[in-house]
C-alpha positions as CSV (number, residue, x, y, z in Angstrom):
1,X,-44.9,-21.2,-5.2
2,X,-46.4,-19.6,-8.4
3,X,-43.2,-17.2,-9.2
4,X,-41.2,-20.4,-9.6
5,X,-43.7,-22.1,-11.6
6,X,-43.6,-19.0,-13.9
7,X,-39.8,-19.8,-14.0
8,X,-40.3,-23.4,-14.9
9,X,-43.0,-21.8,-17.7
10,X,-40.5,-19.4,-19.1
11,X,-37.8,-22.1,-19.2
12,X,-36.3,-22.5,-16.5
13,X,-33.7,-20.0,-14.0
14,X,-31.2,-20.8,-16.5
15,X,-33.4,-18.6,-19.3
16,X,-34.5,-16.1,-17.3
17,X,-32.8,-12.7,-17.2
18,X,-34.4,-10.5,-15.0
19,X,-37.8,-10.8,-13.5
20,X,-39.2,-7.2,-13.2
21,X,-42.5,-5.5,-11.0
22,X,-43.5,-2.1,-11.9
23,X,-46.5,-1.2,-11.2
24,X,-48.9,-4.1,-11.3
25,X,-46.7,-6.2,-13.6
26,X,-45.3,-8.7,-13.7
27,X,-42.4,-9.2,-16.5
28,X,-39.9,-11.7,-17.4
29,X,-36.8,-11.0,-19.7
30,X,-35.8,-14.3,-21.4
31,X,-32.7,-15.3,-23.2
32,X,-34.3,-17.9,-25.7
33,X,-38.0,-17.9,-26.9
34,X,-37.8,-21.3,-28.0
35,X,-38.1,-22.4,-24.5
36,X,-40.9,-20.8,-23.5
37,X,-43.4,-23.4,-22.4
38,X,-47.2,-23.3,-24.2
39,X,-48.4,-21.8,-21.6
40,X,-45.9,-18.7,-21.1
41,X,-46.1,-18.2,-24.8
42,X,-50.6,-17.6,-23.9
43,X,-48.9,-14.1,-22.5
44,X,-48.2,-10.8,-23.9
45,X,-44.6,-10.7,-25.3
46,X,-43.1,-7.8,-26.5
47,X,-40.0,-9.6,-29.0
48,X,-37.7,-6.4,-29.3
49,X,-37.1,-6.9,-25.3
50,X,-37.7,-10.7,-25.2
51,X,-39.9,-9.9,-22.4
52,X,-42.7,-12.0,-21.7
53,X,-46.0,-9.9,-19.0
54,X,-48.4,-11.5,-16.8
55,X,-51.4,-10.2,-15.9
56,X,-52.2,-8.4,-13.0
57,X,-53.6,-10.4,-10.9
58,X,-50.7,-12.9,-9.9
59,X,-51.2,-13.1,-6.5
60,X,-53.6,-12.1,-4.0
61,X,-50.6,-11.3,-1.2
62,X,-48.4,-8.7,-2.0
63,X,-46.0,-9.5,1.1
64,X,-45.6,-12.7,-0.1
65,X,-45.3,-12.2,-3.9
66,X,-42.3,-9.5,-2.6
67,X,-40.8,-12.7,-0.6
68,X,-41.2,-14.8,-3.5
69,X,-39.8,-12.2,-5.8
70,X,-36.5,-12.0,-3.1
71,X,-36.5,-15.9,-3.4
72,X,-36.5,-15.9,-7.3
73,X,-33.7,-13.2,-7.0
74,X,-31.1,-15.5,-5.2
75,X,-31.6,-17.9,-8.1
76,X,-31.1,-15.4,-10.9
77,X,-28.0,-14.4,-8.8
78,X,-26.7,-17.8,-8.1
79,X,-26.9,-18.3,-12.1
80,X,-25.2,-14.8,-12.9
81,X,-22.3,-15.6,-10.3
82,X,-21.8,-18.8,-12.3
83,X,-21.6,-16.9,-15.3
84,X,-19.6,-13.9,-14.5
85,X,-16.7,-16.9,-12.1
86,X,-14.2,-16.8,-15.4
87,X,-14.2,-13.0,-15.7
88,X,-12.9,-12.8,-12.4
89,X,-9.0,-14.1,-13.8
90,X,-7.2,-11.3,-14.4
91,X,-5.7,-11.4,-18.2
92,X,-2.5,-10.2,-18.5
93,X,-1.6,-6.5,-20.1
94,X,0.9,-4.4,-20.5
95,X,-1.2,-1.3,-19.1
96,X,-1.9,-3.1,-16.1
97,X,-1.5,-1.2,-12.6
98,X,1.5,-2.8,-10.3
99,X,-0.2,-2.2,-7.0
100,X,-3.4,0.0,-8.1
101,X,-6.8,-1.7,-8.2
102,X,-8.1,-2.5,-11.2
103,X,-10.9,-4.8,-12.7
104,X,-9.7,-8.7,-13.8
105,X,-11.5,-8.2,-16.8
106,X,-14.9,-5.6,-17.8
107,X,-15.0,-2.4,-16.6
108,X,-14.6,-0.6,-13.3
109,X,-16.2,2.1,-11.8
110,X,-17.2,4.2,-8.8
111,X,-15.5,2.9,-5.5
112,X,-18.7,1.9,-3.2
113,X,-18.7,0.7,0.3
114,X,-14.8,1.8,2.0
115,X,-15.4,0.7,5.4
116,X,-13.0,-0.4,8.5
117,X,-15.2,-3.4,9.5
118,X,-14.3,-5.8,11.9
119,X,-10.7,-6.0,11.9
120,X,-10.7,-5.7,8.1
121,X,-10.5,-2.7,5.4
122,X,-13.7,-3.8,3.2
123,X,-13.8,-1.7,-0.8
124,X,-16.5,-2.6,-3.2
125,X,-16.3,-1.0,-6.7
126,X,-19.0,-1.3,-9.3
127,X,-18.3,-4.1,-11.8
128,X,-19.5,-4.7,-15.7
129,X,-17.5,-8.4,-16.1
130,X,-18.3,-8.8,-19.7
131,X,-16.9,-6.0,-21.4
132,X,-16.0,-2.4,-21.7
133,X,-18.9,-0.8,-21.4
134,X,-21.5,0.8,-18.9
135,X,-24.4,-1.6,-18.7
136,X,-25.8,-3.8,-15.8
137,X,-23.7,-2.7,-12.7
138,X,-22.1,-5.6,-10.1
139,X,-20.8,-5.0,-6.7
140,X,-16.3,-6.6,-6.6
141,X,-15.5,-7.0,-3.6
142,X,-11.9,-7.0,-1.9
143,X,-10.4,-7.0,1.7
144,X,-7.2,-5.8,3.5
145,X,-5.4,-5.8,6.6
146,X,-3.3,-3.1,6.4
147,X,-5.0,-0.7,2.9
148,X,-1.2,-1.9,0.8
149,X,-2.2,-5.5,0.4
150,X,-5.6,-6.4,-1.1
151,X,-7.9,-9.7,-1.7
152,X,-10.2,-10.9,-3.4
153,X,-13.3,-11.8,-2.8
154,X,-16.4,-13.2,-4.0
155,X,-18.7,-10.9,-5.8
156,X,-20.6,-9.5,-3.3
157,X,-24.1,-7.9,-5.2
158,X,-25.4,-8.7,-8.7
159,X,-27.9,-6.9,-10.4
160,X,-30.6,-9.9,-9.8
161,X,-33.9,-8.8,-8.5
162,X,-36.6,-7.0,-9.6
163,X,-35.2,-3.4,-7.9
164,X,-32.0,-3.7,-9.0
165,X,-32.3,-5.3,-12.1
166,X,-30.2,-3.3,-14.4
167,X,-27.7,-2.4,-12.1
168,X,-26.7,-2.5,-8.6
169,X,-25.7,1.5,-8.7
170,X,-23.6,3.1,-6.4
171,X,-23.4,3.5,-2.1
172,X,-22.0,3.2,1.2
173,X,-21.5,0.8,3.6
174,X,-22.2,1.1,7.7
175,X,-20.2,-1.4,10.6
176,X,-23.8,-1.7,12.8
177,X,-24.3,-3.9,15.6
178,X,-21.4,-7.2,14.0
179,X,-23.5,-6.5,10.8
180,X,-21.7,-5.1,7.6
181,X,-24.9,-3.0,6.0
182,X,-24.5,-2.0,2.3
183,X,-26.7,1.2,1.3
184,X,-26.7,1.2,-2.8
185,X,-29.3,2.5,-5.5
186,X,-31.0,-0.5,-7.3
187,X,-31.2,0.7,-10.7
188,X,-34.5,-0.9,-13.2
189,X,-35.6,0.3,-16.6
190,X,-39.1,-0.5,-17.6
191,X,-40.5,-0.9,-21.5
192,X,-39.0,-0.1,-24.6
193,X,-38.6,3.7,-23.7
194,X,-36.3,2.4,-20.7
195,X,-37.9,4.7,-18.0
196,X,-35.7,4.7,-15.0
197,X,-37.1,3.1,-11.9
198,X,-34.8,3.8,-8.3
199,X,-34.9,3.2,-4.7
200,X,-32.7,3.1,-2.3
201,X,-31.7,-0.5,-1.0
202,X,-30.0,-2.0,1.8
203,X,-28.2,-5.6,1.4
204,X,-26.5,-7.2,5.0
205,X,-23.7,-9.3,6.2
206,X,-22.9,-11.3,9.3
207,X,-20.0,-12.8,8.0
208,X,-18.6,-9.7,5.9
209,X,-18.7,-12.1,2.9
210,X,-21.9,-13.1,2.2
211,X,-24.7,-10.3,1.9
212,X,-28.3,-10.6,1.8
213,X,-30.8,-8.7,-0.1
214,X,-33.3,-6.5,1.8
215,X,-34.5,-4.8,-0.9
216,X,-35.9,-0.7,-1.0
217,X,-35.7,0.8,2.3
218,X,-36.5,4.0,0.4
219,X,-39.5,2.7,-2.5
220,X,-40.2,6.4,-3.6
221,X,-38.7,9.5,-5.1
222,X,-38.8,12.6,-3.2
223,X,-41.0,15.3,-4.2
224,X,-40.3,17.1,-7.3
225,X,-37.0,14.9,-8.3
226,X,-36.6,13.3,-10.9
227,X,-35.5,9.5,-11.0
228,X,-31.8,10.3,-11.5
229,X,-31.9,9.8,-7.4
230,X,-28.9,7.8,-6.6
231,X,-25.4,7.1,-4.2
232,X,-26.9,7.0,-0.6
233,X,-24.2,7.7,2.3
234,X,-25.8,6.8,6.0
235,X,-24.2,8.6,8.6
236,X,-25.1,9.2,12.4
237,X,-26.1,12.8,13.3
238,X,-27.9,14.3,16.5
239,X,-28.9,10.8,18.0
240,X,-30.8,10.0,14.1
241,X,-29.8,8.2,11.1
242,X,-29.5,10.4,8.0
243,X,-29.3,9.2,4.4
244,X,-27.8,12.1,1.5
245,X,-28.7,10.9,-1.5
246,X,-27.7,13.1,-4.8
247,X,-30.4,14.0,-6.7
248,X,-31.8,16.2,-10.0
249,X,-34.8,18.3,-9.9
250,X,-37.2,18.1,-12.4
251,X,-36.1,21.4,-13.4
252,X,-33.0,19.9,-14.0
253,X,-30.8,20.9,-11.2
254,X,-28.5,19.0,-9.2
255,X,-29.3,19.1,-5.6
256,X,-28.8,16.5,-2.4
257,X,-31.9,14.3,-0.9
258,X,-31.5,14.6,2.8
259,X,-34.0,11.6,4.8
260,X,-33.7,10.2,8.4
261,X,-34.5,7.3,10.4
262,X,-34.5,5.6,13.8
263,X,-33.6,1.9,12.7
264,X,-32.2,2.1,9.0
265,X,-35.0,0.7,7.7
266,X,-37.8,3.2,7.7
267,X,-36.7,6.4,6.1
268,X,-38.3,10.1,5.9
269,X,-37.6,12.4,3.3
270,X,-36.7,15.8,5.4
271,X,-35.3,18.2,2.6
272,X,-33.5,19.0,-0.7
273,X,-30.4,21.0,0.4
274,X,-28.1,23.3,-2.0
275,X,-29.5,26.0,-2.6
276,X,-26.9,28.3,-1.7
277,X,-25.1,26.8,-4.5
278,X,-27.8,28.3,-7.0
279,X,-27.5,26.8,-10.5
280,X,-24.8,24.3,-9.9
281,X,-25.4,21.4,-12.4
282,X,-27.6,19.1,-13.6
283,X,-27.0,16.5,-11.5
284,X,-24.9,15.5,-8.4
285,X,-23.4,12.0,-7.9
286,X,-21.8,10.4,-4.8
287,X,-22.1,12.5,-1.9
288,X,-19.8,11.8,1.4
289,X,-19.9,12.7,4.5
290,X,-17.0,13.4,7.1
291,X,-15.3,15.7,9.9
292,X,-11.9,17.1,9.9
293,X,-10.5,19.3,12.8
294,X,-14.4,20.2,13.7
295,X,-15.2,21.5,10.4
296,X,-17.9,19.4,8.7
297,X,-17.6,18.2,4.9
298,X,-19.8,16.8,2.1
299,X,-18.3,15.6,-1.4
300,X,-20.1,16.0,-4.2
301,X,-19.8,15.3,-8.2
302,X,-21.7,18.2,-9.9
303,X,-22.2,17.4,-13.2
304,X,-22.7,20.0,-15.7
305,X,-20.7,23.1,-14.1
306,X,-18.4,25.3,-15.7
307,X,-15.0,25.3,-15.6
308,X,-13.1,27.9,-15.4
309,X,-10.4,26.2,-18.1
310,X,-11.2,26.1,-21.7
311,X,-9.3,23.0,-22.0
312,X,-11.5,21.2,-19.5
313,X,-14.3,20.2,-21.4
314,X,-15.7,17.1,-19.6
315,X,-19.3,17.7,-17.5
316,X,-18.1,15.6,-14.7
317,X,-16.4,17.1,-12.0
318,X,-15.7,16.3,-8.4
319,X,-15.3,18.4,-5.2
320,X,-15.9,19.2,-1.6
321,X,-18.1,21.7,0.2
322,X,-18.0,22.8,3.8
323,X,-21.6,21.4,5.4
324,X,-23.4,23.3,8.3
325,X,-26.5,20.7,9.6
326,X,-29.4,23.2,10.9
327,X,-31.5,22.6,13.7
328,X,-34.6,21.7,10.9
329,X,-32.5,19.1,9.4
330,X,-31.2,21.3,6.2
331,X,-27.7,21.0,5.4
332,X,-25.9,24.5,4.3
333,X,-23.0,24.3,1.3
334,X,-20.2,26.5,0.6
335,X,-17.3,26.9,-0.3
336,X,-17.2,24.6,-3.1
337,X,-13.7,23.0,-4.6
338,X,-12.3,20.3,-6.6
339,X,-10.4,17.5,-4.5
340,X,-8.2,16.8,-7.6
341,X,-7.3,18.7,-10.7
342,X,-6.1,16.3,-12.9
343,X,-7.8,14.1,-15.8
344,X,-9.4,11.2,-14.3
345,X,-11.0,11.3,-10.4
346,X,-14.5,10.9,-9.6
347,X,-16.6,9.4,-7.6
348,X,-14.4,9.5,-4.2
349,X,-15.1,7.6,-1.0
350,X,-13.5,8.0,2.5
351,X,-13.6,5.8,5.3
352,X,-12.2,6.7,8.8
353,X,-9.4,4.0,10.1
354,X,-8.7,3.2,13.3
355,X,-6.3,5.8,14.3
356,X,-8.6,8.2,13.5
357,X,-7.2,9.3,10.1
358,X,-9.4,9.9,6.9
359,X,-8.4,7.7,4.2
360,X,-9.9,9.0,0.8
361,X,-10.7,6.2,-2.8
362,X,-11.8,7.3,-5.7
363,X,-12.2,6.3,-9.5
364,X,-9.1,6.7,-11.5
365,X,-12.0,8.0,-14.7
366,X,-14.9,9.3,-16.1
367,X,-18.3,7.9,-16.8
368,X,-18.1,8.6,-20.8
369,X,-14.9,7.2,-21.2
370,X,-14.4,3.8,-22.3
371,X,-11.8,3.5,-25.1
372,X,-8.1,3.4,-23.7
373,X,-5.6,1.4,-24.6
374,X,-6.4,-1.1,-22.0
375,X,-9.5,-2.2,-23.8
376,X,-8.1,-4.0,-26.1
377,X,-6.8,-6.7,-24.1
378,X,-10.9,-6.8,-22.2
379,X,-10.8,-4.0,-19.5
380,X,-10.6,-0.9,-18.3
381,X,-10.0,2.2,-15.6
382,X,-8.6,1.9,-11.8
383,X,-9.1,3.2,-8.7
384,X,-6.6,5.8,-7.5
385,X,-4.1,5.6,-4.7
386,X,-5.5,5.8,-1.3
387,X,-5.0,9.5,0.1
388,X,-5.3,11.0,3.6
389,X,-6.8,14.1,3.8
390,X,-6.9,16.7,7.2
391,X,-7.8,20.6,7.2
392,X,-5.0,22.4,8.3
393,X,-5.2,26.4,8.8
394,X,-8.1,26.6,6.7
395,X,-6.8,24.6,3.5
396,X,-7.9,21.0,3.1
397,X,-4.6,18.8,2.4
398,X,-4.7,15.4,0.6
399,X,-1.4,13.2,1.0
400,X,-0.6,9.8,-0.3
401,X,-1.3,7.2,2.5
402,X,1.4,6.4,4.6
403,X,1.5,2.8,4.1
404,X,2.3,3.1,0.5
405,X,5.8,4.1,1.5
406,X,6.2,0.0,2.4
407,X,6.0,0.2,-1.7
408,X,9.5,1.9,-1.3
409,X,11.7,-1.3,-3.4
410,X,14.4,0.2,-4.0
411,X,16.2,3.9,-4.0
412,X,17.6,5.2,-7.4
413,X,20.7,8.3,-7.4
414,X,19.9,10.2,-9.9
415,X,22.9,12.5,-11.6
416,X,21.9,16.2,-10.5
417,X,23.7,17.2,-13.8
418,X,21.8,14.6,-16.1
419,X,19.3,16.3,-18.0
420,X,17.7,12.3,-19.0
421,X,17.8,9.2,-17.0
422,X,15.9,6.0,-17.7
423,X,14.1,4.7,-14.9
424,X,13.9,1.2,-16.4
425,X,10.8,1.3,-14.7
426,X,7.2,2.6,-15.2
427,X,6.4,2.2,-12.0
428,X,7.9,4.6,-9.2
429,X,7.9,7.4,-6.7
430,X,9.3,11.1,-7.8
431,X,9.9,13.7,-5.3
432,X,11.2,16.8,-7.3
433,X,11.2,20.7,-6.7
434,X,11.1,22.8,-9.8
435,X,11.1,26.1,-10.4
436,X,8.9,28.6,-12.4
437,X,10.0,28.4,-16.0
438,X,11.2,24.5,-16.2
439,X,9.9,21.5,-17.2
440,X,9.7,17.8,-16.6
441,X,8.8,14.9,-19.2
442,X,8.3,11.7,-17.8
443,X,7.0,8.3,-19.5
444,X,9.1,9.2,-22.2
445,X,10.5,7.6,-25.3
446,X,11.1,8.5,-28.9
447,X,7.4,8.0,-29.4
448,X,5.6,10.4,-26.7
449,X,6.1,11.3,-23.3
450,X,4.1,13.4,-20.6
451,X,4.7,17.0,-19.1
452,X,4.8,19.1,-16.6
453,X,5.5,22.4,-17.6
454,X,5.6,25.5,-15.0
455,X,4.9,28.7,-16.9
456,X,6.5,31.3,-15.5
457,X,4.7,34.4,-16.9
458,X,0.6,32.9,-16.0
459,X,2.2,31.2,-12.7
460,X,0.6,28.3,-13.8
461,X,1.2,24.1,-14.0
462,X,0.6,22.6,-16.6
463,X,-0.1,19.2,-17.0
464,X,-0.1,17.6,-20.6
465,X,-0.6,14.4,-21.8
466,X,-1.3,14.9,-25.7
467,X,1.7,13.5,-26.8
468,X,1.0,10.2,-25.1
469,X,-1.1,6.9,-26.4
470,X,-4.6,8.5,-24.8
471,X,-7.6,7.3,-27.4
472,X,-10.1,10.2,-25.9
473,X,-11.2,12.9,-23.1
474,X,-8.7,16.1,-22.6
475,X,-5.4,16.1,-22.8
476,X,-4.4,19.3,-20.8
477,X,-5.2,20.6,-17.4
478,X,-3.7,23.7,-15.4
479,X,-3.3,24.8,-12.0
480,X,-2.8,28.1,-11.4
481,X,-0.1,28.4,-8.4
482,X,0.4,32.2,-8.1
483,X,1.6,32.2,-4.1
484,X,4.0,29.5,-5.0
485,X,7.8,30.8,-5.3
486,X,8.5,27.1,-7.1
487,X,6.8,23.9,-6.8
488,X,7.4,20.4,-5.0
489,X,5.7,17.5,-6.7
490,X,5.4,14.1,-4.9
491,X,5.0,11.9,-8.4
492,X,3.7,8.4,-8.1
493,X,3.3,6.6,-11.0
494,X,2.1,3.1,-11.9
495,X,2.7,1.9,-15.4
496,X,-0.4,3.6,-16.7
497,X,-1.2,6.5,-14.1
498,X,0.2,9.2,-12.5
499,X,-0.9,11.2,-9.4
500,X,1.0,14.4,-8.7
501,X,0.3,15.4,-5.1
502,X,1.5,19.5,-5.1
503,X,3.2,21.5,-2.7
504,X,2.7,19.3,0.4
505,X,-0.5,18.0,-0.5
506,X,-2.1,21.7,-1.0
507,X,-3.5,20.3,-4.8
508,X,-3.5,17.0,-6.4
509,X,-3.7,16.1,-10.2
510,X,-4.6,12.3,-11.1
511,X,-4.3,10.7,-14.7
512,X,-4.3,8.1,-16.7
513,X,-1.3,7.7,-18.7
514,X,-0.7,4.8,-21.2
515,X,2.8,4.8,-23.3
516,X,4.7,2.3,-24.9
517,X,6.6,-0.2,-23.0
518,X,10.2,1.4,-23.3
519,X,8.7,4.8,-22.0
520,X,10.7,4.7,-18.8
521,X,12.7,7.6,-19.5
522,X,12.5,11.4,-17.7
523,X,13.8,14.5,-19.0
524,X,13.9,18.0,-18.2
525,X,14.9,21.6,-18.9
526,X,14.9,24.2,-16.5
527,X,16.0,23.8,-12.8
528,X,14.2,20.4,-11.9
529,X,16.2,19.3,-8.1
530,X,15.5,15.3,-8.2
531,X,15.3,15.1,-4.3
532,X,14.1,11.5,-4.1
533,X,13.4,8.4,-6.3
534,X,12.1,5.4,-5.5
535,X,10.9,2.1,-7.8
536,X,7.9,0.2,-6.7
């Protein structure tokens, strides 16, 4: 086998970082030059990249270099698993979520994969282990029984072969036939200038544990896209397969790669849909698909469109758009708006449970932020708390999961005169109704605190976390709530988030919130009705 010989050459699997195949090229990233054999060091090396190319002519079968190429993979993976086993203990930290999910150590991100799968709740996240930073993307991997309670288990994807080499990007996951099918981008950058390199992959389970790679079901771009192609969701339409992909023109514009298939491995590129939406960022991320009370729905993250707040000055954004499928394959948007409000929510996922409800993850951040509080002690972000959504009289409405109220510890009586009350606790469920004019601090203590102010005049809440330990991204967001005689909030907060779900679920607003340890106060002026409290 002449790829493993090319192995032993470069100094064995334990020396080689990725192996890499763009165009005819061959190209092997080593850790240490000094073990290069003679013979590897006879081949162009490029030192800035520690990248060592073979000729073109490496083998005369190209089905069976791509095999090979798969078998050299599992090594490389088997070796970064090794690796990456003591970043999977969780170090301790005073920021860390009680019952949210977040990353033992490294970085999280986008939520991939939320399926109901053979008697278990399956969620994938992507997963830097080594430190706080965006680079070469893993696939976590936890289980559940019953979405409260959640496991870990072994890594499932790691960014080993030549297609997904510098990151196993984001996608969905499809219950087929006793298989567990994962549909993710494999993300490769080629030469010193980094060009992007993506397909569209497919790794499978029979066990729901251990996945094997497939590699590109989609190999090419679709016309006139650029190669910030990325976040396939499969779904079953009209007796096909479909496959939405986000996508960028070359013209810069964000827009959603529609392709379809008869056996999930053999795609065709149908269409580029949106439109409709005209000039509506540069990009979109992480589209999803589902139905609620007949009325079809894809989620998208535009990135790049303008908000109508001058204090929200990030270019990611998430929201939903109502979806009409065509007889031609097309896909028809409208109606575009954001599924949460708040500071830090991207990148959401749904999966339908078995009672038929649709049970919404997403990630508790934003792609260019990476400094909180958190990182000092080697990680950062969460996911959020699970959410149901359903479309009620025309207005979608998100709600925290049911199960969460099993979370419920203990109930806490409030004074209704007592303008301040400490919690003891950072970690709790609020249910208060205030009205226009008033205000509510919570996470408070003589060194910061976080508000929610209603503003009578503009009809307008206001959500403000500048007083608070937050190292970067915006620190106020508004809602305007003009139908709204006064306001019920369903608060849940964990240590270092809160999620305010609005008027029965008619708005949400997500954050990250990191305070001191004695910030377990709440305060407020105005007329603030405490009508429940729970700790968690």
């Amino acid at each position: 086998m002449f790829l493993l010989s090319i192995i032993e050459e470069c100094g064995g699997i334990s020396n080689v970082v990725r192996i890499l195949n763009p165009d005819s090229r061959l190209i092997v990233e080593v850790r240490d030059v000094d073990l290069l054999s003679a013979q590897a060091k006879q081949q162009t090396y490029n030192e800035t990249l520690k990248q060592l190319t073979y000729s073109k002519n490496i083998a005369a079968d190209k089905k069976e270099l791509e095999l090979q190429l798969l078998q050299a993979g599992k090594l490389i993976a088997a070796h970064q698993l090794q690796d990456s086993a003591p970043y999977t203990q969780e170090v301790d930290c005073e920021f860390r979520p009680a019952w949210h999910i977040s990353p033992p150590q490294g970085l999280l991100n986008d939520p991939n994969g939320f399926i109901y799968h053979q008697g278990a709740y399956h969620l994938f996240y992507q997963w830097y282990p080594y430190a706080c930073v965006h680079k070469d993307k893993y696939w976590a991997h936890l289980t559940s029984k019953d979405l409260i309670n959640w496991e870990r288990q072994p890594v499932a994807l790691t960014p080993s072969d030549w297609f997904d080499s510098h990151g196993v990007f984001s996608g969905h996951a499809l219950s087929h036939e006793n298989q567990l099918m994962l549909f993710y981008t494999g993300n490769v950058r080629i030469d010193e200038q980094r060009d992007r390199h993506t397909t569209q992959c497919l790794a499978t389970s029979e066990d729901g544990i251990n996945f094997t790679k497939h590699g590109p079901v989609v190999p090419e771009l679709p016309p006139g896209v650029t190669a910030h192609c990325r976040d396939p969701k499969v779904i079953r339409h009209n007796d096909h397969w479909l496959m939405l992909v986000g996508a960028q023109r070359e013209d810069n514009i964000g827009r959603l790669a529609v392709y379809q298939s008869e056996d999930l491995k053999n795609w065709t590129f149908l269409t580029l849909c949106g439109d409709e939406l005209g000039d509506f960022g540069y990009m979109w991320e992480c589209p999803d698909f589902f139905t609620l009370n007949n009325q079809d729905f894809i989620v998208v993250g535009p990135q790049g469109i303008e908000s109508a707040s001058p204090s929200h000055t990030v270019a990611h954004h998430n929201g939903i758009v109502k979806a009409e499928f065509t007889q031609n394959g097309r896909v028809l948007l409208s109606d575009f708006q954001n599924l949460d409000h708040g500071f830090d929510f991207y990148a959401p996922q749904s999966l339908q449970t078995p009672d038929g409800r649709r049970i919404m993850s997403a990630w508790m951040g934003l792609p260019d932020e990476v400094d909180h509080p958190s990182s000092d002690n080697g990680w950062i972000h969460q996911l959020t708390a699970l959410r149901e959504l359903t479309y009620e009289n025309g207005r979608l409405i998100q709600k925290p999961l049911k199960e969460l109220q099993k979370l419920r510890l203990k109930p806490v009586s409030v004074p209704a005169q007592a303008k301040s009350f400490d919690l003891e606790s950072k970690t709790f469920e609020l249910k208060v109704s205030m009205a226009w004019g008033s205000s509510l601090r919570l996470h408070q203590s003589d060194l910061g605190y976080c508000e929610i102010r209603l503003d009578k005049a503009a009809k307008t809440l206001f959500l403000d976390r500048a007083n608070t330990l937050i190292r970067e991204g915006d620190t106020l967001r508004e809602l305007a709530l003009t139908d709204s005689e006064s306001v019920q909030l369903q608060i849940l907060s964990d240590n270092s988030s809160l999620e305010i779900f609005i008027n029965n679920g008619e708005a949400v607003m997500s954050a990250r919130i990191f305070s001191t340890a004695d910030a377990t106060k709440f305060s407020r002026e105005g007329l603030v009705d405490i009508v429940d409290c729970w700790l968690y």
